[in-house]
C-alpha angles and dihedrals in degrees: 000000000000125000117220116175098343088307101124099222133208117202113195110181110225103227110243140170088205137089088250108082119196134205126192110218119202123178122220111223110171106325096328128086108223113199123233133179116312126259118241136204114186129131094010089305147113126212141179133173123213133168082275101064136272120311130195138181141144093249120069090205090054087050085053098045098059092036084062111022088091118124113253128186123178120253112268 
């Protein structure tokens, strides 16, 4: 588990033979894990691609970071 922003994260490595590595996220909300977009490792960078658009980086915490690093409220 890895915390970003307050958003308690579980990485889970998709096994691969190829250059291109995988990592399932799943973010844990109460008791339950919630999944999000994958995380992906290809060409010395990191990706991701939430509903806000790709992002890339060579660091997978700074991927994170700006995957998660939107402003939530609950709903009133």
């Amino acid at each position: 588990m890895v915390s970003v922003h307050g958003h308690r994260l579980q990485l889970e490595l998709v096994p691969s033979q190829t250059a291109r590595k995988t990592w399932h996220v799943a973010e844990q909300l109460g008791a339950h894990l919630v999944g999000q977009p994958p995380l992906h490792y290809e060409g010395g960078a990191f990706s991701t691609d939430p509903s806000t658009g790709t992002i890339t980086d060579a660091d997978w915490g700074v991927v994170l970071m700006r995957a998660f690093g939107r402003s939530w409220s609950p709903p009133k």
